[in-house]
Structures are given as structure tokens and as C-alpha cells.
mmCIF file of the N, C-alpha and C atoms, coordinates in Angstrom:
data_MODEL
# 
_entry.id   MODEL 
# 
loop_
_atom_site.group_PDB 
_atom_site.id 
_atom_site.type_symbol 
_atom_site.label_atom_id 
_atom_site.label_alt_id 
_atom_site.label_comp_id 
_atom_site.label_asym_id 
_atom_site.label_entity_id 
_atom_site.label_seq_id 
_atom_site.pdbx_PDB_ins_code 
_atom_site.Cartn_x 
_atom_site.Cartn_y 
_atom_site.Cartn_z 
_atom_site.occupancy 
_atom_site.B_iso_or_equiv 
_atom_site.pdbx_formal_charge 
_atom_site.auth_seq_id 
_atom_site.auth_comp_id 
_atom_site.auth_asym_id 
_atom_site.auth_atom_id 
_atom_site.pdbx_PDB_model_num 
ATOM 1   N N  . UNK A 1 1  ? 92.865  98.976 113.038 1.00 0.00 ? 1  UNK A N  1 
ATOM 2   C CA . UNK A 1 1  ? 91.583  98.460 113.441 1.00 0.00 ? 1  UNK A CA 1 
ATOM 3   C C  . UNK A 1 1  ? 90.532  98.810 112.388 1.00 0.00 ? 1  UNK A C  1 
ATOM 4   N N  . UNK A 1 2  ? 89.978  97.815 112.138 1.00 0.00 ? 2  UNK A N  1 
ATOM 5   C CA . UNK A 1 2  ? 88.554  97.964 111.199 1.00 0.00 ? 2  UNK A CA 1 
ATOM 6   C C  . UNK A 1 2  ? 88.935  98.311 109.874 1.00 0.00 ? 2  UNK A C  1 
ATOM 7   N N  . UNK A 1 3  ? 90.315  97.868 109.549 1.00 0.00 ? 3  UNK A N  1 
ATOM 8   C CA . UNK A 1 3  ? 90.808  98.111 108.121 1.00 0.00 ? 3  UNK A CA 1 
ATOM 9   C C  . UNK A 1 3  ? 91.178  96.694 107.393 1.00 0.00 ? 3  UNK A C  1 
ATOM 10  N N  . UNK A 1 4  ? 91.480  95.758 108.127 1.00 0.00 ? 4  UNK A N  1 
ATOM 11  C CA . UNK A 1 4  ? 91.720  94.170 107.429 1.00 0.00 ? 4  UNK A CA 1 
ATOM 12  C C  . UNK A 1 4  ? 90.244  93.309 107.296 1.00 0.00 ? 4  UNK A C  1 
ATOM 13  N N  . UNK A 1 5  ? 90.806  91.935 106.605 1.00 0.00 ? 5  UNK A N  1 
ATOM 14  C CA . UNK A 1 5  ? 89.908  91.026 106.770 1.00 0.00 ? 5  UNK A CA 1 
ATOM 15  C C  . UNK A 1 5  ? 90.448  89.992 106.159 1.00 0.00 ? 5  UNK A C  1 
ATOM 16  N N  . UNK A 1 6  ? 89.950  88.513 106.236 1.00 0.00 ? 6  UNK A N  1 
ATOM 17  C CA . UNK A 1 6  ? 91.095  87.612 106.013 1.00 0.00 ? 6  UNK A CA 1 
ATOM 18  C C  . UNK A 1 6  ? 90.949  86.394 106.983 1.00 0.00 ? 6  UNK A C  1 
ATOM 19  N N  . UNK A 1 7  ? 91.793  85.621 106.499 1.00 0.00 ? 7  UNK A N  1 
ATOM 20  C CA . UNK A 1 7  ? 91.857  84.752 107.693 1.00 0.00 ? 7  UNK A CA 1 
ATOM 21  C C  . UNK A 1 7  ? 92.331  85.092 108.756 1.00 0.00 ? 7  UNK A C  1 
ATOM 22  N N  . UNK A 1 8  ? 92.976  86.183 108.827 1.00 0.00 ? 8  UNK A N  1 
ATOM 23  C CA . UNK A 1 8  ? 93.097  86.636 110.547 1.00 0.00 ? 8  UNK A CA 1 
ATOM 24  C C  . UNK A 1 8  ? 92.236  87.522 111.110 1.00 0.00 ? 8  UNK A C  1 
ATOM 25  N N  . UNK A 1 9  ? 90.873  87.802 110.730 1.00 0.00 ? 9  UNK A N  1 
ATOM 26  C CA . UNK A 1 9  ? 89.663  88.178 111.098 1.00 0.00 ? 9  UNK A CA 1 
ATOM 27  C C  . UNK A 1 9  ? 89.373  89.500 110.559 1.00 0.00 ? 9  UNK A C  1 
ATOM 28  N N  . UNK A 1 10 ? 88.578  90.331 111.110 1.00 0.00 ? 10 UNK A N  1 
ATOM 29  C CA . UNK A 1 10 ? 88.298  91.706 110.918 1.00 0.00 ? 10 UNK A CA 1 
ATOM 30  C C  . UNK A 1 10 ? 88.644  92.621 112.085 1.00 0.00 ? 10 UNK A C  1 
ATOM 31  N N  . UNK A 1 11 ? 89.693  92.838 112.858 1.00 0.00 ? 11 UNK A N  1 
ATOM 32  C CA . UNK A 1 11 ? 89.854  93.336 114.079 1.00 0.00 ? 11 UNK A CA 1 
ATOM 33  C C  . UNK A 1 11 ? 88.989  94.467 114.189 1.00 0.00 ? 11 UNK A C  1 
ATOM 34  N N  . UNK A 1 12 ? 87.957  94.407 114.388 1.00 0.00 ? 12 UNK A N  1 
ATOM 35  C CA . UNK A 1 12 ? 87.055  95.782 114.178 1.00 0.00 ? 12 UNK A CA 1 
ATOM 36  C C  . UNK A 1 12 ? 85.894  95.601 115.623 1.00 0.00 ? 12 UNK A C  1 
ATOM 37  N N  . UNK A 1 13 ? 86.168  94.566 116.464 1.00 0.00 ? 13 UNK A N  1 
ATOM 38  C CA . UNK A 1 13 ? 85.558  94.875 117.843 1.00 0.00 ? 13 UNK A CA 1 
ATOM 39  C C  . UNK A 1 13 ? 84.746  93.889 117.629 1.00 0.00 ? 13 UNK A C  1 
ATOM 40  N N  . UNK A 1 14 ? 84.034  93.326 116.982 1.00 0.00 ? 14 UNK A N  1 
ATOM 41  C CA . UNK A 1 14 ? 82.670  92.418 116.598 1.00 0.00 ? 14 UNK A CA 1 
ATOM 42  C C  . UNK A 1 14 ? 83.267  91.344 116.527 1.00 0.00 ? 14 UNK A C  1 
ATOM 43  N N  . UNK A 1 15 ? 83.373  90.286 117.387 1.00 0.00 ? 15 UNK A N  1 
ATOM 44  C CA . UNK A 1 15 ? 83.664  89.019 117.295 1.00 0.00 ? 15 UNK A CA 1 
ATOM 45  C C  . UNK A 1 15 ? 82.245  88.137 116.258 1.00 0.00 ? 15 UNK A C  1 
ATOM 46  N N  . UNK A 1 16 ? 81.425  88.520 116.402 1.00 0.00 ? 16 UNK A N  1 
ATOM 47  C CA . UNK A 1 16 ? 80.107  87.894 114.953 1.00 0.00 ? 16 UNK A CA 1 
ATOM 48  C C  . UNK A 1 16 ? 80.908  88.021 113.651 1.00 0.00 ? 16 UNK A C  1 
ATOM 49  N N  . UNK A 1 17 ? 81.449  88.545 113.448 1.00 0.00 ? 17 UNK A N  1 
ATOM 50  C CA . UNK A 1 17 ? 81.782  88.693 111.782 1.00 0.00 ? 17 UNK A CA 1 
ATOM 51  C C  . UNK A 1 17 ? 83.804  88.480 111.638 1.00 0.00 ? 17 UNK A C  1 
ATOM 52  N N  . UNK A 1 18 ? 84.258  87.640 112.166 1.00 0.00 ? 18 UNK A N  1 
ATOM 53  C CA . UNK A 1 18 ? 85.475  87.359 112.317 1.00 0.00 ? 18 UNK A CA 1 
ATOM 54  C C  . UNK A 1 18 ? 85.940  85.982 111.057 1.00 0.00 ? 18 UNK A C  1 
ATOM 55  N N  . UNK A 1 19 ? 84.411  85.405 110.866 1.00 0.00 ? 19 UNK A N  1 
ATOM 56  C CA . UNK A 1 19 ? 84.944  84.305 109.641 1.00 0.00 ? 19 UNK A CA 1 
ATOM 57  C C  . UNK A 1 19 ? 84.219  85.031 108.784 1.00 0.00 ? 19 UNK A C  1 
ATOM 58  N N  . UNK A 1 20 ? 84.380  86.763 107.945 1.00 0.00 ? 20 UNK A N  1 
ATOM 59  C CA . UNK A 1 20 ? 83.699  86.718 107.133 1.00 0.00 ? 20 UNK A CA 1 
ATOM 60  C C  . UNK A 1 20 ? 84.417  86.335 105.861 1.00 0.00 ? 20 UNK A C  1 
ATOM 61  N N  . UNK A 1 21 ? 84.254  85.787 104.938 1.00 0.00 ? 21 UNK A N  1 
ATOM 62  C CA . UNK A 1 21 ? 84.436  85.014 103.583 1.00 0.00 ? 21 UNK A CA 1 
ATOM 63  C C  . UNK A 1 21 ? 85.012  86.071 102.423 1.00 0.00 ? 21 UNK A C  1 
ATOM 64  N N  . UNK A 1 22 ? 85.864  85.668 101.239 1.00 0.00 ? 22 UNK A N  1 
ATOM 65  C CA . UNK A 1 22 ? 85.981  86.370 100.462 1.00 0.00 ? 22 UNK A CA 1 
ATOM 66  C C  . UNK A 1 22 ? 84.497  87.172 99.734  1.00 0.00 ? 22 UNK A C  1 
ATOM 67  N N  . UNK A 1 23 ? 83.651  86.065 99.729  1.00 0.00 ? 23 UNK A N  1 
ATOM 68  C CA . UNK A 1 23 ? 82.437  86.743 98.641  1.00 0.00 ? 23 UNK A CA 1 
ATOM 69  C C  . UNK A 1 23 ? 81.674  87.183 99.863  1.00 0.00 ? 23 UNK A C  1 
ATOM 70  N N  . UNK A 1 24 ? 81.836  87.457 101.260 1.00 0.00 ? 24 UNK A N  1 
ATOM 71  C CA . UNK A 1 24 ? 81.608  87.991 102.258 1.00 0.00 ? 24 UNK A CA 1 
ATOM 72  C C  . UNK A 1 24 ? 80.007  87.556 102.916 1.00 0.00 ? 24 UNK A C  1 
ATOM 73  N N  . UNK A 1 25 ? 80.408  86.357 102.727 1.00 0.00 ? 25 UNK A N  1 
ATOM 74  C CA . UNK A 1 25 ? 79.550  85.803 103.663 1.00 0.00 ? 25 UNK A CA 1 
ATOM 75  C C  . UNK A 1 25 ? 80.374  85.381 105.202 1.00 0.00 ? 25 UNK A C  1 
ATOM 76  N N  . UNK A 1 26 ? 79.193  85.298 106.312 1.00 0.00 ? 26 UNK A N  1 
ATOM 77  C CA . UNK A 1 26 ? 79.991  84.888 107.486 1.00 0.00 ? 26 UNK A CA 1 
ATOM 78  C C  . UNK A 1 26 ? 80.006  83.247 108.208 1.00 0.00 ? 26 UNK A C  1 
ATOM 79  N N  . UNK A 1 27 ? 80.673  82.638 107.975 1.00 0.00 ? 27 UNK A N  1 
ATOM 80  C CA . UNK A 1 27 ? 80.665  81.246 108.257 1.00 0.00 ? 27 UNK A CA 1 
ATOM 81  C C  . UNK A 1 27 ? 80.414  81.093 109.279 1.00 0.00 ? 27 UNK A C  1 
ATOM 82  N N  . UNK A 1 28 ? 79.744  80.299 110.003 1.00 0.00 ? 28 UNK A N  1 
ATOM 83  C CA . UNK A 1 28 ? 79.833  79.723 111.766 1.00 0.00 ? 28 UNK A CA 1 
ATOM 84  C C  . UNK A 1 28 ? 80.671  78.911 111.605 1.00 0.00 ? 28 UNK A C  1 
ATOM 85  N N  . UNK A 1 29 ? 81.420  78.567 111.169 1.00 0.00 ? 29 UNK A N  1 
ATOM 86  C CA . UNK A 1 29 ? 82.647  77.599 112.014 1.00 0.00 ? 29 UNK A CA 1 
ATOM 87  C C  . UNK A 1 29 ? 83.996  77.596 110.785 1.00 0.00 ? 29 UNK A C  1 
ATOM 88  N N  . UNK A 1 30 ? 85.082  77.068 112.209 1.00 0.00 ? 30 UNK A N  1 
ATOM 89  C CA . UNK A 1 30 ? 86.172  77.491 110.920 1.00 0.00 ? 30 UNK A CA 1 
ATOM 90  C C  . UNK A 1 30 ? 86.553  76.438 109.919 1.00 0.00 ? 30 UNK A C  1 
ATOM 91  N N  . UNK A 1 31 ? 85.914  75.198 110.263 1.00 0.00 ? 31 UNK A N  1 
ATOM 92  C CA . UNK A 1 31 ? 86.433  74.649 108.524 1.00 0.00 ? 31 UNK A CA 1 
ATOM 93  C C  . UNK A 1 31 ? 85.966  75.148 107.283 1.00 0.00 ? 31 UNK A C  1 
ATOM 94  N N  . UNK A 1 32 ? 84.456  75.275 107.545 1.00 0.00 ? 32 UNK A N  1 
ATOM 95  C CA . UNK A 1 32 ? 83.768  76.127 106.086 1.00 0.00 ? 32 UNK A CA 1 
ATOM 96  C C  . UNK A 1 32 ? 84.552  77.411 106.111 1.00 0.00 ? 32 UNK A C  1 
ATOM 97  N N  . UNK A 1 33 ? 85.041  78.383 106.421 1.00 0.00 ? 33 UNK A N  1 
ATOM 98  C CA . UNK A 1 33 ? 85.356  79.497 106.739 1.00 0.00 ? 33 UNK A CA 1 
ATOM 99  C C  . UNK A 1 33 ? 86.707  79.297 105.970 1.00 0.00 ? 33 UNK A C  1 
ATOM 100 N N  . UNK A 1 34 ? 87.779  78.561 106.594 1.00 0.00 ? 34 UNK A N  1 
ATOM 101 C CA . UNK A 1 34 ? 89.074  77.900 106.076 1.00 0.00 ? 34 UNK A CA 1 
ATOM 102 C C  . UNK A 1 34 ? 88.819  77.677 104.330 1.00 0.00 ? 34 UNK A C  1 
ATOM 103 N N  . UNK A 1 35 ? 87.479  76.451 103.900 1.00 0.00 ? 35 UNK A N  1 
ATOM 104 C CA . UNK A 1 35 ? 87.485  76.245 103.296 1.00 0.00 ? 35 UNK A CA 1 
ATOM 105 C C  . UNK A 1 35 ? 87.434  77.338 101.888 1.00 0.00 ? 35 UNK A C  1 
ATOM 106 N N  . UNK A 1 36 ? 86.631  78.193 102.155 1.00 0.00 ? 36 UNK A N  1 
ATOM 107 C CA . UNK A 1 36 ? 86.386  79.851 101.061 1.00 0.00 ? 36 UNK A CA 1 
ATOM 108 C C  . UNK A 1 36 ? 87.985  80.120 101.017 1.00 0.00 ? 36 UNK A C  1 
ATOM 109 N N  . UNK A 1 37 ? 88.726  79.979 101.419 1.00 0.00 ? 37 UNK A N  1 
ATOM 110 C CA . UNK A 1 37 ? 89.978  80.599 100.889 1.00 0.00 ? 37 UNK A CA 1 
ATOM 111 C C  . UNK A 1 37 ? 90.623  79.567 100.613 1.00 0.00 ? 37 UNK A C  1 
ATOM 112 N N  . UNK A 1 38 ? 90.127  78.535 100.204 1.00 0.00 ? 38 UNK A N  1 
ATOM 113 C CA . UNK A 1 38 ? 91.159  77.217 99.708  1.00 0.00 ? 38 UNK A CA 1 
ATOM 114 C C  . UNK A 1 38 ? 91.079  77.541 98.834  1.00 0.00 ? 38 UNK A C  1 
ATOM 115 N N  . UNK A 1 39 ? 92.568  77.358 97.737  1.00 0.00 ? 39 UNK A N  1 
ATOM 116 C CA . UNK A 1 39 ? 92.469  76.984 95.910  1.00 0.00 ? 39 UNK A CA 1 
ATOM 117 C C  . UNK A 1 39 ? 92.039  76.050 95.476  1.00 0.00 ? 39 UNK A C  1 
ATOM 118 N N  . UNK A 1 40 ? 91.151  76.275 94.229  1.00 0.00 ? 40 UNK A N  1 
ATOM 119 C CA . UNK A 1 40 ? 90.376  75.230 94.311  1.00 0.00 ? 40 UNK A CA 1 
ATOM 120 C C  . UNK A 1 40 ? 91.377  74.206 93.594  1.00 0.00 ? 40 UNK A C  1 
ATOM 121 N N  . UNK A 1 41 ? 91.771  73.021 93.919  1.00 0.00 ? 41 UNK A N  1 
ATOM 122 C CA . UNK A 1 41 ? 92.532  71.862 93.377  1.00 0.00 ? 41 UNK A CA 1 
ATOM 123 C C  . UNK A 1 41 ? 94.092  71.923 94.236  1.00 0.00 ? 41 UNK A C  1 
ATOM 124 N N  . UNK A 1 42 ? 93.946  72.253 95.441  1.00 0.00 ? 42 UNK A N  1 
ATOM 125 C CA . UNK A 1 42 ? 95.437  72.585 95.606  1.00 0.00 ? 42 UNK A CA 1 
ATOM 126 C C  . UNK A 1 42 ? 95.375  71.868 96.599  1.00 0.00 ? 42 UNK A C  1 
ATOM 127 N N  . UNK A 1 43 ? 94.406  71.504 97.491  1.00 0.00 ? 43 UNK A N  1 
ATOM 128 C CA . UNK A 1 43 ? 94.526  70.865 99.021  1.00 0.00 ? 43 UNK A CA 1 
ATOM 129 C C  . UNK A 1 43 ? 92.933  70.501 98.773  1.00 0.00 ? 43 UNK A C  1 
ATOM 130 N N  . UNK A 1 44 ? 92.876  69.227 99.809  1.00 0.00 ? 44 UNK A N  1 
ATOM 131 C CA . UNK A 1 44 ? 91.557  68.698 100.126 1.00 0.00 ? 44 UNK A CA 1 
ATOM 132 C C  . UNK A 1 44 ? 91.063  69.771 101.127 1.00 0.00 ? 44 UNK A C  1 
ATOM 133 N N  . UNK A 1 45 ? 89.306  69.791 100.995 1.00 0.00 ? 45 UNK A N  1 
ATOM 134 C CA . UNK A 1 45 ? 89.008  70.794 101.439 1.00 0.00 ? 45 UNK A CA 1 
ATOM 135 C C  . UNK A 1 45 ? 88.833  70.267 103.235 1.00 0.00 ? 45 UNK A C  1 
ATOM 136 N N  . UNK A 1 46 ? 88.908  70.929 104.338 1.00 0.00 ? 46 UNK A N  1 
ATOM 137 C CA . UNK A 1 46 ? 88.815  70.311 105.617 1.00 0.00 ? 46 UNK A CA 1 
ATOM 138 C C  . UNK A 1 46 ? 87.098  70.162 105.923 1.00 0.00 ? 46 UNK A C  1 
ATOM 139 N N  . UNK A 1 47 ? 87.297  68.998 106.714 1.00 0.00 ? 47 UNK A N  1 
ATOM 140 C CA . UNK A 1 47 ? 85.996  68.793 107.395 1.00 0.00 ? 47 UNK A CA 1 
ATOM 141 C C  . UNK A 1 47 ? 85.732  69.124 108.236 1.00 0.00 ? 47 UNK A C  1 
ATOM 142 N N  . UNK A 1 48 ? 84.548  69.024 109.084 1.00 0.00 ? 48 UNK A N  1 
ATOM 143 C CA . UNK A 1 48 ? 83.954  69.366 110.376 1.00 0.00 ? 48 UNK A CA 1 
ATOM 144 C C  . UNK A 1 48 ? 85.115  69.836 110.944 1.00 0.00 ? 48 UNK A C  1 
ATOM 145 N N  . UNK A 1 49 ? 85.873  68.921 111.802 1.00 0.00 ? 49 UNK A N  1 
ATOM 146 C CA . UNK A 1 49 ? 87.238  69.063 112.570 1.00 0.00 ? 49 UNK A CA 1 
ATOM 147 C C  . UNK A 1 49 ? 88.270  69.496 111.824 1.00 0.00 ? 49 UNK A C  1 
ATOM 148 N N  . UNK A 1 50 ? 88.854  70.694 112.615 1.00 0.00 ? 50 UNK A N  1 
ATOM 149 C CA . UNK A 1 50 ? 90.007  70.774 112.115 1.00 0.00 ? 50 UNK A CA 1 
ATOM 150 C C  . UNK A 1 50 ? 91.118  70.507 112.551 1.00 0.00 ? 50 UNK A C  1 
ATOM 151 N N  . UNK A 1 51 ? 91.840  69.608 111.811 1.00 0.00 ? 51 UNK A N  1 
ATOM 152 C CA . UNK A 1 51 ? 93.102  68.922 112.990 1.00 0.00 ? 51 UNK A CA 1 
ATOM 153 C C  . UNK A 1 51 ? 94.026  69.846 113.493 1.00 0.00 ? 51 UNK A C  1 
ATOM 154 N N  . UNK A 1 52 ? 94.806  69.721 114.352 1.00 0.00 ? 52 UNK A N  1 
ATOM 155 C CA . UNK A 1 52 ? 95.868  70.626 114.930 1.00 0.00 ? 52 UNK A CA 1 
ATOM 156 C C  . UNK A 1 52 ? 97.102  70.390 113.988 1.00 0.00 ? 52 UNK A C  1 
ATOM 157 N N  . UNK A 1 53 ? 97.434  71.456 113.619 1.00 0.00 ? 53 UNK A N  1 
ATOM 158 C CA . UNK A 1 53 ? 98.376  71.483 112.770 1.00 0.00 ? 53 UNK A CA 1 
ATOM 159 C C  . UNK A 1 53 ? 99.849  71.043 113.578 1.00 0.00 ? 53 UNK A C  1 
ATOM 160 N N  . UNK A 1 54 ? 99.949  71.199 114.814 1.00 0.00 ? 54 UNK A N  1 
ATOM 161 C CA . UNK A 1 54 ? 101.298 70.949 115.398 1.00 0.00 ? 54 UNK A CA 1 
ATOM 162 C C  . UNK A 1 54 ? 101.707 69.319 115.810 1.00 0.00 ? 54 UNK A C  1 
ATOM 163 N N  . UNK A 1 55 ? 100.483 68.300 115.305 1.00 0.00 ? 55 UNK A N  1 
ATOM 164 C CA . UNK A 1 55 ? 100.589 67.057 115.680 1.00 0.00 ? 55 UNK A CA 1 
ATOM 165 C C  . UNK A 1 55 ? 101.384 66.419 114.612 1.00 0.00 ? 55 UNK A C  1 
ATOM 166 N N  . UNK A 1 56 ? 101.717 66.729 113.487 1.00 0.00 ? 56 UNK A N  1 
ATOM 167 C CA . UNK A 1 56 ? 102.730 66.089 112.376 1.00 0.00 ? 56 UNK A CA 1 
ATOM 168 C C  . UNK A 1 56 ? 103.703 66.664 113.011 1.00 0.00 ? 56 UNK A C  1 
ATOM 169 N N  . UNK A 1 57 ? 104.091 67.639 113.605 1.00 0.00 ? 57 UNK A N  1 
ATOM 170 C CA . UNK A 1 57 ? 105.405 68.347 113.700 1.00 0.00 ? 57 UNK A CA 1 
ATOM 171 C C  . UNK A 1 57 ? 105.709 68.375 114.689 1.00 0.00 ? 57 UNK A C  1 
ATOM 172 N N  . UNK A 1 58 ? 106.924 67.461 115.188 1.00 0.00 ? 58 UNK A N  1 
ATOM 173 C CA . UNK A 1 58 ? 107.517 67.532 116.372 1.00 0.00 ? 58 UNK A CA 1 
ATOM 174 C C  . UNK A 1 58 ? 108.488 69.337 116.843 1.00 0.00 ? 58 UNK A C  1 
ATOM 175 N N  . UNK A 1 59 ? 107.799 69.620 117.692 1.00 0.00 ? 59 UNK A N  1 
ATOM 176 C CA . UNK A 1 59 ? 108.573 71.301 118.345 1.00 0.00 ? 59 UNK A CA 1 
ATOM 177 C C  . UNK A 1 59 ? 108.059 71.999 117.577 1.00 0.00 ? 59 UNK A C  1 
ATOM 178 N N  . UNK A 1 60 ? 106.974 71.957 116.893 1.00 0.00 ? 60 UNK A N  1 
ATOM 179 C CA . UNK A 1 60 ? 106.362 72.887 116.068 1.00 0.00 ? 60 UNK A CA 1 
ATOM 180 C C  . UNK A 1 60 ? 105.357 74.278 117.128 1.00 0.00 ? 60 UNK A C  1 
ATOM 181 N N  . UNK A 1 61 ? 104.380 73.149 117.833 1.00 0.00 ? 61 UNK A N  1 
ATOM 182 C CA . UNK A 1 61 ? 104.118 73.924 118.934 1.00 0.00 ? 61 UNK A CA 1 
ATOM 183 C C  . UNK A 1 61 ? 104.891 75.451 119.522 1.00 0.00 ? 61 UNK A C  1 
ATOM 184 N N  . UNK A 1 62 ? 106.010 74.733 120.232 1.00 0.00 ? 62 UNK A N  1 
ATOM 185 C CA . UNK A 1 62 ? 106.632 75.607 120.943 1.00 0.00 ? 62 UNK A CA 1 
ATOM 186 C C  . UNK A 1 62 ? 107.179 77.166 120.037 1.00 0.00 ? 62 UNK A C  1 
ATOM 187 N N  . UNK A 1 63 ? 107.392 76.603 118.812 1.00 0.00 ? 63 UNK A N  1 
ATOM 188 C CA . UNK A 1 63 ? 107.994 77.604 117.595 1.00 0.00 ? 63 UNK A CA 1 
ATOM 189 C C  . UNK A 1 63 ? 106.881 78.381 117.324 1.00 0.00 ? 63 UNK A C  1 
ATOM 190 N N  . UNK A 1 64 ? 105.774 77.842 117.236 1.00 0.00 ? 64 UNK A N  1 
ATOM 191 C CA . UNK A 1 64 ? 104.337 79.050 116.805 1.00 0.00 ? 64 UNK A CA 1 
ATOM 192 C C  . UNK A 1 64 ? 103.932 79.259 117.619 1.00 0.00 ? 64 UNK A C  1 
ATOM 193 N N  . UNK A 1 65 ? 103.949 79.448 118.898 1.00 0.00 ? 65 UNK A N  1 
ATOM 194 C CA . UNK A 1 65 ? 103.614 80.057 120.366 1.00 0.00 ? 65 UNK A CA 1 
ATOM 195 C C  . UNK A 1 65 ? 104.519 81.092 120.840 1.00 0.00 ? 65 UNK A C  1 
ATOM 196 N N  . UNK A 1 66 ? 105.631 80.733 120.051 1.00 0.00 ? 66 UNK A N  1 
ATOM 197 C CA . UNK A 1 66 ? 107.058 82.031 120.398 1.00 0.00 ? 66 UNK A CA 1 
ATOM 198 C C  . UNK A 1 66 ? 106.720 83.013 119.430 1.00 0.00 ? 66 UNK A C  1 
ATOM 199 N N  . UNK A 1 67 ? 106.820 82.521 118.011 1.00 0.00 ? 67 UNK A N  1 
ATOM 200 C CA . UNK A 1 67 ? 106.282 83.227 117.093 1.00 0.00 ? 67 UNK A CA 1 
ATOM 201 C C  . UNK A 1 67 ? 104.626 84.089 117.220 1.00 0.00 ? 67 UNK A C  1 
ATOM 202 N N  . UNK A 1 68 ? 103.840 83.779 117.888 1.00 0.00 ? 68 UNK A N  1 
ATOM 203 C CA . UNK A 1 68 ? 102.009 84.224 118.210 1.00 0.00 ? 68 UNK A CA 1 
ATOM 204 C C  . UNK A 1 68 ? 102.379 85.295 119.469 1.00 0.00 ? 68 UNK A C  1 
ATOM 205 N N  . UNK A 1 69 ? 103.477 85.154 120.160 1.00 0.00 ? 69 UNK A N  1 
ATOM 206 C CA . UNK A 1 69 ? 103.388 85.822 121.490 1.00 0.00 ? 69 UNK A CA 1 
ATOM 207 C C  . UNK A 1 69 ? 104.234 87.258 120.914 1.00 0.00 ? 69 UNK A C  1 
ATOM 208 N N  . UNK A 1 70 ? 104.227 87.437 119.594 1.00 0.00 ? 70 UNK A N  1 
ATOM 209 C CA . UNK A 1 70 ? 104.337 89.090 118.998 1.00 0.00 ? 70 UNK A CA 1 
ATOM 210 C C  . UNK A 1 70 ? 102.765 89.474 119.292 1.00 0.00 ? 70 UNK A C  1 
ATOM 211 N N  . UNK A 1 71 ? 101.700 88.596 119.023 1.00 0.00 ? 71 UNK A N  1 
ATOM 212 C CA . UNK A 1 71 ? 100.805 89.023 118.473 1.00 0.00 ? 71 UNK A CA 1 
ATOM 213 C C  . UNK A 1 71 ? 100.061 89.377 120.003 1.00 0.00 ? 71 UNK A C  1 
ATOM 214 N N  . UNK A 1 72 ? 100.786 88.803 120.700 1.00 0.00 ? 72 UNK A N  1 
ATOM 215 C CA . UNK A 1 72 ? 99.380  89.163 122.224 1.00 0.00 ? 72 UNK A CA 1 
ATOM 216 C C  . UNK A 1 72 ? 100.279 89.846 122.676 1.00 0.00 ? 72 UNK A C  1 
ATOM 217 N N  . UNK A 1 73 ? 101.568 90.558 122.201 1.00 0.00 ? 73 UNK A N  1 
ATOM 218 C CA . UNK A 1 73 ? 102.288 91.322 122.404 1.00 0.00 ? 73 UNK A CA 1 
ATOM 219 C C  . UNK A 1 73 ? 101.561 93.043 122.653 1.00 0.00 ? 73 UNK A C  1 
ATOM 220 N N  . UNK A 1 74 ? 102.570 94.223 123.243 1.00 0.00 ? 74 UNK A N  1 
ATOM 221 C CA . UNK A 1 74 ? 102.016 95.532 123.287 1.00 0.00 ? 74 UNK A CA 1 
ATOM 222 C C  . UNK A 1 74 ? 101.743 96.455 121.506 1.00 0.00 ? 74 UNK A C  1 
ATOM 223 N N  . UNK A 1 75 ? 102.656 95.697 121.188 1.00 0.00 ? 75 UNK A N  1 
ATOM 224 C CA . UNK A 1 75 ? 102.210 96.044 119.924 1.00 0.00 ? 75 UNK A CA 1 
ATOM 225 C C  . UNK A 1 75 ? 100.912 96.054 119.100 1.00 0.00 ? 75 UNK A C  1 
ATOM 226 N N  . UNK A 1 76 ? 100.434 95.197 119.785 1.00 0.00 ? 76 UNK A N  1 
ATOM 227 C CA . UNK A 1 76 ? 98.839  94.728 119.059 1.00 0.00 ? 76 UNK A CA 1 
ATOM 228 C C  . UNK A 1 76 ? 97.190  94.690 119.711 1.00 0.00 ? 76 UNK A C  1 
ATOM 229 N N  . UNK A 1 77 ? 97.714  95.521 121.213 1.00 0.00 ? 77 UNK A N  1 
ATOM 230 C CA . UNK A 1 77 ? 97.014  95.796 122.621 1.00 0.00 ? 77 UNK A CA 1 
ATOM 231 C C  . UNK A 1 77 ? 96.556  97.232 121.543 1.00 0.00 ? 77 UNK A C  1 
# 
């Protein structure tokens, strides 16, 4: 706790500062937020919306919900 940061937030209790940025600014929303850690020339950068990643992928869903349920697991309580 209160030792990461990243795209998987700052687990440090403060939900305000969860998109903070590499050059550590804090984004309100997650495409700009997403976008600070894009390479620059490697992927288009996302807009407003961010699409659901599990709609190209048929059973993708079910596989990253099996895989996420480590994370709301006791391990991470």
C-alpha cells in the first residue's frame, strides 16, 4: 500500500489521485489518463469513450473476470 503507481492506480486509500500520470499530473477521466502512458506512434491515442475491450473477443470476458477475481481475492483485502 502507498508504494505503486501506474495504470493500476496508487493503492494508497485516496481514490482523487488514482489516474495520476507519469509526469504526475492527475487526469479526470480515463482516456486522457490511458492516453499519458501511450507510446508515442504505437497505437492511436483513445477518445472520450473508451471501448470495452472484450467486444472484439469472443469469451474474452469470462477469461479476465476469472483472471481479476485474484485481485478482489484475500490476497489483496
Amino acid at each position: 500500500s502507498g508504494q505503486v503507481r501506474g495504470l493500476c492506480g496508487t493503492f494508497n486509500g485516496d481514490q482523487r489521485d488514482e489516474f495520476t500520470t507519469p509526469a504526475g499530473d492527475v487526469e479526470p477521466g480515463g482516456a486522457a489518463f490511458a492516453n499519458a502512458f501511450r507510446a508515442a506512434g504505437a497505437c492511436p491515442a483513445l477518445g472520450p469513450g473508451i471501448p470495452d475491450p472484450c467486444d472484439g473477443f469472443p469469451g474474452s470476458r469470462e477469461r479476465a473476470e476469472a483472471a481479476c477475481a485474484v485481485l478482489m481475492g484475500p490476497a489483496f483485502q
